[in-house]
C-alpha positions as CSV (number, residue, x, y, z in Angstrom):
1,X,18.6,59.8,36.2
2,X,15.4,58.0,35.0
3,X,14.3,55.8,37.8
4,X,13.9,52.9,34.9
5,X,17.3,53.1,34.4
6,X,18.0,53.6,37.5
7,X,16.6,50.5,38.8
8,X,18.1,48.6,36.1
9,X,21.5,49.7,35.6
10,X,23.3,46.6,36.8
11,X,21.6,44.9,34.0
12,X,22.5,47.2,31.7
13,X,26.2,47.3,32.5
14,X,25.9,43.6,32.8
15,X,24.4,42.0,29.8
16,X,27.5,42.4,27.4
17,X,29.4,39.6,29.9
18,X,25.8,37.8,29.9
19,X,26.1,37.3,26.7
20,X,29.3,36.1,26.5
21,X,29.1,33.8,29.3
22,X,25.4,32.7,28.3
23,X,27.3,32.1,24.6
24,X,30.3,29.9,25.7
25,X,27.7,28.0,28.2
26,X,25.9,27.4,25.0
27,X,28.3,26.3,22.8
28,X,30.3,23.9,25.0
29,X,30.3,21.0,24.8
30,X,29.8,21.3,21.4
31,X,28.0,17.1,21.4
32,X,25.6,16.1,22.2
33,X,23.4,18.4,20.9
34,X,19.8,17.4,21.3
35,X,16.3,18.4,22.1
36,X,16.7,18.4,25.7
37,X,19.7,19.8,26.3
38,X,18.4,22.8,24.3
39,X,15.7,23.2,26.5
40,X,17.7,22.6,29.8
41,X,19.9,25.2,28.3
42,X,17.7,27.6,27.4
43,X,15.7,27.1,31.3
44,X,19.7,27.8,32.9
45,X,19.6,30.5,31.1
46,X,16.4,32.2,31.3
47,X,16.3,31.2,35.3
48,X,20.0,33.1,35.9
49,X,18.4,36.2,34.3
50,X,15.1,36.2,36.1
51,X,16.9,35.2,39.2
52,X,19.3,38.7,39.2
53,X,16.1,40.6,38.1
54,X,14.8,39.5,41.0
55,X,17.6,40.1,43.4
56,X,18.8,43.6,41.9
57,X,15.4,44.8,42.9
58,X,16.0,43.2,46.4
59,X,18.8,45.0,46.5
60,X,18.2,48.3,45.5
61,X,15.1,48.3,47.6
62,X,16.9,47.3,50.6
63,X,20.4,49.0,50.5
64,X,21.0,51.7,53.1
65,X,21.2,55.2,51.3
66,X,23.2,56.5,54.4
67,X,26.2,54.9,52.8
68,X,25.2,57.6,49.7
69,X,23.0,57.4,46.4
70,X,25.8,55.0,45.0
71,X,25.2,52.0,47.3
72,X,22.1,50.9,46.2
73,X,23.6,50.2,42.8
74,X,27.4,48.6,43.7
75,X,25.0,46.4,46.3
76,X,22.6,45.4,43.1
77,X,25.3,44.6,41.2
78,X,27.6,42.2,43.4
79,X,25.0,40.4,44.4
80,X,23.0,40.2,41.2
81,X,26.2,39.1,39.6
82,X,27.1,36.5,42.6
83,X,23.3,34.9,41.5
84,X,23.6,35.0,38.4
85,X,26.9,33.1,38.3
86,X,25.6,30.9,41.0
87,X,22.7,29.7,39.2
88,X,24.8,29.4,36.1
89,X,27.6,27.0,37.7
90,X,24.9,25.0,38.9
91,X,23.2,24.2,35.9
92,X,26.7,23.8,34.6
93,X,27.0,20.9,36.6
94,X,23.8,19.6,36.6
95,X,24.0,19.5,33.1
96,X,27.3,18.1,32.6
97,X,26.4,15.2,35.3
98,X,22.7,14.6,33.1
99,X,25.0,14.3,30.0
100,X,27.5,12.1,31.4
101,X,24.9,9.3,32.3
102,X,22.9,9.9,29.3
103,X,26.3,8.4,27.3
104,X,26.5,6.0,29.8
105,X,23.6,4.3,28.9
């Protein structure tokens, strides 16, 4: 296998759920819909990407290969996908806090 895709396959298998999670985080709540939430939005969801970039390569450089050449992927992926759906439920709620004072006032 190409050690590209090799290194990157948990991305690859995952970015079709990305995109539908990153979607329905986009589109709800559908108001308010203003300048800053578009750029909080758009940091959540370039900060959940960069931050499973970032620990798929931790992972696949640190896995064990005496568990076999398959570890080093199924550890990349649970735990890139654990950090990406942490970072993403945080700025869930972050966000949904911000916006709940922000109609408050």
């Amino acid at each position: 296998m190409n050690p590209l895709i090799e290194l990157n396959l948990s991305l690859i298998l995952f970015l079709p759920w990305f995109a539908i999670l990153g979607a329905l985080y986009w589109c709800y709540p559908r108001t308010p819909r203003h300048a800053a939430r578009r750029l909080f939005d758009i940091a959540a969801l370039a900060l959940s990407i960069v931050a499973f970039l970032i620990s798929i390569h931790w992972a696949h450089d640190n896995a064990s290969v005496g568990r076999g050449k398959i570890w080093p992927q199924v550890l990349a992926a649970s735990l890139g996908y654990g950090v990406w759906l942490s970072v993403m439920t945080t700025a869930f709620f972050v966000r949904r806090r911000w916006l709940r004072r922000r109609a408050a006032t």
